[in-house]
N, C-alpha and C positions, 0 to 999 in steps of 0.2 A: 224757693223751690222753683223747677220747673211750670211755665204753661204750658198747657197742651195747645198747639196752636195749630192752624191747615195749612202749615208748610215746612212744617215739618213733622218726622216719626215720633209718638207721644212715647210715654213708656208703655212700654212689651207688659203690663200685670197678669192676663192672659199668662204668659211663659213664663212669667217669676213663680207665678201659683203653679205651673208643671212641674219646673226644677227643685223648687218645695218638696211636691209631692214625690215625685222619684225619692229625694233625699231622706225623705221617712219611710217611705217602703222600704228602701235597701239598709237604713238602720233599723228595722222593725224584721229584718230578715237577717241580718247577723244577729242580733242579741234570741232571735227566735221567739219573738213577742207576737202572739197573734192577737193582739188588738192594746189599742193604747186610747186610757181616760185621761186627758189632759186638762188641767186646773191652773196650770203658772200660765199668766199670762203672756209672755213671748211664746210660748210652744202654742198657744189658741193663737195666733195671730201668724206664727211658722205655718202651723197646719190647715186653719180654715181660711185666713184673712181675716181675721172677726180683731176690730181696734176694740180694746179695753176699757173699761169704766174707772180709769187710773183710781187709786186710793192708795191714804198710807197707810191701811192697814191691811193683811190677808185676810181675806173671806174669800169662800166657796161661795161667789154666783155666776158664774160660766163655766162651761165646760167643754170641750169638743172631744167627741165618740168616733175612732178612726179604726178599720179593721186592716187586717194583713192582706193586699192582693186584690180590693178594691178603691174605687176614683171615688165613691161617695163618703158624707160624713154628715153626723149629724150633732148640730152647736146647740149649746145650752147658752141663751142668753138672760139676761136682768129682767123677768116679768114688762116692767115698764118699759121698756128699749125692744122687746119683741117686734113692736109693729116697724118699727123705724129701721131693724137690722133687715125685716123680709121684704122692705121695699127699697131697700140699698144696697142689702147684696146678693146682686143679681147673678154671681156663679154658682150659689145653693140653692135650691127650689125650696120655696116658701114654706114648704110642708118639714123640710128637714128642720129648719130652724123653729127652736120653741124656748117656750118658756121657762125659767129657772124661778118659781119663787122666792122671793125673799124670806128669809127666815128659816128653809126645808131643811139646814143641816146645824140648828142649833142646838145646843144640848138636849133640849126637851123634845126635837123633833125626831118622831119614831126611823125606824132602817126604813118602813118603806117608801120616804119620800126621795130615796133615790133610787126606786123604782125604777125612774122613767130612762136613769142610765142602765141598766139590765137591758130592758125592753129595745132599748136603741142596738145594742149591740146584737143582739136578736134579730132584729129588721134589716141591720148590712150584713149577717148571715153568719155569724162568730156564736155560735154554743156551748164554749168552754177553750181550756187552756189557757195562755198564760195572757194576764190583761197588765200592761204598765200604767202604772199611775207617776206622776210624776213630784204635786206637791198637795199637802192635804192635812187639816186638823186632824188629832189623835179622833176623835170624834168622828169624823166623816170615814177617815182609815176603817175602822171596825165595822161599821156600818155596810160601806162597801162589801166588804169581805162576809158582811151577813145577806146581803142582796143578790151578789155574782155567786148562787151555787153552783158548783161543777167548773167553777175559772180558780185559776191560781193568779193570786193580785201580786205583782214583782215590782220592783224600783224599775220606770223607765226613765232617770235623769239623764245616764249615762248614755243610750241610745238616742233620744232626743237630742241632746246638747251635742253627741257628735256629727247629727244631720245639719245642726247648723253652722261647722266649722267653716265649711269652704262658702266663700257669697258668688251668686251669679254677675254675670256684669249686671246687668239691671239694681242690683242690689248696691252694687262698686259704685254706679252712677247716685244714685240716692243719697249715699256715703259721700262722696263728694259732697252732693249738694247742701248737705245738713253739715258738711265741713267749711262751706265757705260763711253759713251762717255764724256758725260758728268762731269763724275770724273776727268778723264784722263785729260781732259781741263782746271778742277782747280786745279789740281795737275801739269800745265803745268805754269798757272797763278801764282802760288802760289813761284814756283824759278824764277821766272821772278821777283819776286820784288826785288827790291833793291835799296838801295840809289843812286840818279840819273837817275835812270828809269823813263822816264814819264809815266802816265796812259793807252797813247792811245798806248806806246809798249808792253804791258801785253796785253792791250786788241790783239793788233796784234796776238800774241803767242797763243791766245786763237782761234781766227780764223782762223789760219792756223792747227789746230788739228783737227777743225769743219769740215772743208774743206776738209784736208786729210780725214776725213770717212763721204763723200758724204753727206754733210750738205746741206738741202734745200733749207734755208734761216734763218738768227739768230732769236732768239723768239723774237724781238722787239730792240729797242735803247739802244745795251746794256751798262752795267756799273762798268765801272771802278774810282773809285774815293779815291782822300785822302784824308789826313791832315783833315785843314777848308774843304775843299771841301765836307767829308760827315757830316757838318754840319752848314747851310744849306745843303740839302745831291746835289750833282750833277746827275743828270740823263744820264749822258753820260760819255764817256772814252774823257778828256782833254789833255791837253799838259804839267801842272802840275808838277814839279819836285820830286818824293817822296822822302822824308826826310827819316830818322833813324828814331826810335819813331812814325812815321805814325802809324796810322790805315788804311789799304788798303779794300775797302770796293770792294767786285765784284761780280756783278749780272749777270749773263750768262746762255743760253741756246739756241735752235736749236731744227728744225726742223730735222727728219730724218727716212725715209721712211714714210711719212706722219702722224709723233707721234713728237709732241713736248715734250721735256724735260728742266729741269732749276734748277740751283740751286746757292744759296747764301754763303759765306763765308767772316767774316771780320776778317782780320789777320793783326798783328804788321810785319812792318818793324824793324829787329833788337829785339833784347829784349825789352821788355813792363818795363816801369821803372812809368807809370804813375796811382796810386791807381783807380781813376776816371776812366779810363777807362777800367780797371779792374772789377769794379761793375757795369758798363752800361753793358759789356760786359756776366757775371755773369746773369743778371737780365732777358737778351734776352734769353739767353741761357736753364733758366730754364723755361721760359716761352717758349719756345719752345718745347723742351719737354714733359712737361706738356702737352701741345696742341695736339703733335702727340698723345699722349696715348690716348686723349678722343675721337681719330678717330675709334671709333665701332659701329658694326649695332646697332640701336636703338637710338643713340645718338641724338641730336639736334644741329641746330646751337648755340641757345642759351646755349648748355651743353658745347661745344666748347668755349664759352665767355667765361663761370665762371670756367674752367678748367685755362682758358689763365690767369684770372684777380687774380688765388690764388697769384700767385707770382711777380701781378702788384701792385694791389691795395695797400700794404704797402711798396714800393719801393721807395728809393727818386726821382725815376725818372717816377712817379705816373701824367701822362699827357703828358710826352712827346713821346710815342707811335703816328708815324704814323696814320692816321685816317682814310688810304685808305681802306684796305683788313687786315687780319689775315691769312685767308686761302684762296684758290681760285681754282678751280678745270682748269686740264689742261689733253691735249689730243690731237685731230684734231685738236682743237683750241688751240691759244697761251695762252690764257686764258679766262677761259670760265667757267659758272656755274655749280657747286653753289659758291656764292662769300659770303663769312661770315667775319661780319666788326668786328672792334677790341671792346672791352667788352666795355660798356657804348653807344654804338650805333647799332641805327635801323638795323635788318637784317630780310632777309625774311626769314618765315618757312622752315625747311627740317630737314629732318628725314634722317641720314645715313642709306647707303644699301651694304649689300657685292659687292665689285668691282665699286664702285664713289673711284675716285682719285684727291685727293689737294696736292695744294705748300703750303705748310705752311710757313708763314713769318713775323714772327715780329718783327719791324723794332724800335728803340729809336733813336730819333736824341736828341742829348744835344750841345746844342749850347756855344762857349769859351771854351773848355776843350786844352789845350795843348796835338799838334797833333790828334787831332778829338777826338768827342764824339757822330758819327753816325754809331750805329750796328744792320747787319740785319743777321740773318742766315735764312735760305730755304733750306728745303729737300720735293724733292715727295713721297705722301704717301699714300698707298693702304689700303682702308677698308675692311677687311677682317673677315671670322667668327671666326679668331683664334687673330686677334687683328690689329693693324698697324703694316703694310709689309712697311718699307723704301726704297726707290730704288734707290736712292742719297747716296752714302757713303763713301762719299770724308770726314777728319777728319775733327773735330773741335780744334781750337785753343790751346794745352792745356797751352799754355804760361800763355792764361789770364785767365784762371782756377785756375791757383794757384800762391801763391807768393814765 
């Protein structure tokens, strides 16, 4: 990541927290939310700046309290980390930021120990109408709704998640920076393979690079996988032996300075001796590119399918594309809207805009291929008015490129 150093302009955080905040007002005024209780943590870290106490589990202990048509807010943070948030972060006055108990929203714990989010919305000046909540145990849900009398409690996903489609540049630069991290990591991955290396030592090598430059937390379960293993694909770094002739399949990225980044690459151990995997690989490959290009303003999801589907649909490997995602936008969140499915399935409307940013990823599993026949590559990609800005640019294989 960047130093901030005296000779030159540090980052703008001051103006990133404006453009934030603009960006939730004005989706907090189409959906006609007068005030919004946020618990996922990207939407605490969109709205206040408040970094998370990462876990892999969901619990309710933060929260930030944001009203329609004011600058203030009031953060719930982890009882223990109180003192340490009101002497750190210096754009909330000490008073705003309190305490979140541990424990206040366990089954046993009565409605009014969320009290003190009532009371908060009370103090930025909101007395009723409509409050978004965004994510929340059945427990807390009811609770809430027993606390706030005279508000109506609505899903704020949809408002929320569309405030953070577009990124400022501040945001684009950040993006960058946790992309080149990111290189450097599968270019760390990438001589770690070898015959007798198990999976979960690449992945190692890969966390200790994350780590050396102040990594957050990894973007999710990452994945390191071979042989059979990417196909059926593995979702995780195993203990696996990789062979000669593998396909090394690795899925990696990280949090850092509160910008997630990620990227894909499926590389042979050894020389590629196997034609098959030569044209799954081929097949991803142009379909991926393809993809990226149709990332321009005006574009559609749907423009994005049939950009994707020129170089599916007569492929022999014409159905075995993943069914999850194609593209998926990413940022505060590890992954987050717009998510656009692969061609032949339901997606919702959108219209690309300069500055939404996706992982593009299309993934083929072929199942029996001698040393696998699961390929995914992913780069992140900035829509821009002059076209798609890459910010991933670790190579592509060119083994399997050509024979």
């Amino acid at each position: 990541m960047r130093y901030d150093v005296d000779w030159r302009e540090g980052t703008d955080y001051a103006g990133l927290r404006r453009f934030r905040h603009e960006r939730v007002q004005a989706a907090m005024a189409r959906a006609d939310l007068d005030a919004v209780i946020a618990f996922e943590y990207a939407n605490c870290r969109y709205i206040a700046g408040l970094r998370p106490l990462w876990a892999p589990n969901f619990m309710v202990r933060q929260a930030v309290v944001s009203v329609r048509g004011s600058d203030d807010v009031v953060v719930f943070v982890h009882q223990d980390d109180t003192p340490h948030r009101r002497a750190t972060m210096t754009w909330i006055p000490p008073e705003r930021i309190r305490a979140f108990p541990t424990g206040v929203v366990s089954e046993t714990a009565p409605a009014s120990a969320l009290a003190p989010l009532a009371d908060a919305l009370a103090e930025l000046g909101c007395r009723g109408g409509r409050v978004g909540v965004d994510i929340a145990t059945v427990t807390v849900l009811r609770r809430l709704e027993d606390v706030l009398d005279g508000y109506t409690v609505v899903d704020a996903n949809a408002a929320l998640n569309g405030s953070r489609l577009v990124k400022s540049p501040t945001e684009l630069a950040q993006l960058a920076d946790a992309s080149s991290i990111v290189d450097l990591a599968m270019a760390t991955a990438e001589e770690a393979v070898r015959p007798g290396v198990r999976e979960c030592d690449v992945l190692a090598e890969v966390m200790k690079v994350f780590y050396t430059h102040n990594a957050e937390v990894p973007q999710c379960n990452l994945i390191v996988c071979s042989g059979p293993n990417t196909a059926p694909m593995q979702r995780f770094a195993g203990d696996r032996l990789i062979r000669r002739g593998d396909l090394v399949f690795i899925d990696i990225g990280a949090c850092f300075n509160g910008i997630f980044s990620e990227a894909t690459r499926t590389i042979p151990c050894g020389a590629p001796d196997n034609d098959t995997q030569r044209a799954i690989y081929r097949t991803v490959y142009d379909i991926h590119l393809a993809t990226i290009e149709s990332l321009r303003p005006g574009a559609t999801a749907t423009d994005v399918q049939a950009a994707a589907l020129k170089h599916y649909a007569d492929s022999p490997f014409f159905g075995k594309m993943q069914e999850m995602i194609i593209a998926h936008g990413i940022g505060v969140g590890y992954a987050e809207p717009p998510f656009i499915a692969p061609p032949g399935k339901s997606t919702p409307d959108l219209v690309l805009e300069p500055g939404m940013v996706l992982a593009v990823v299309p993934t083929i599993i072929v199942p029996d291929v001698p040393g696998g026949g699961g390929v995914r590559l992913e780069d992140v990609v900035v829509v821009t008015e002059h076209g798609p800005d890459v910010l991933t640019k670790y190579p592509y294989a060119e083994s399997l490129l050509t024979r």
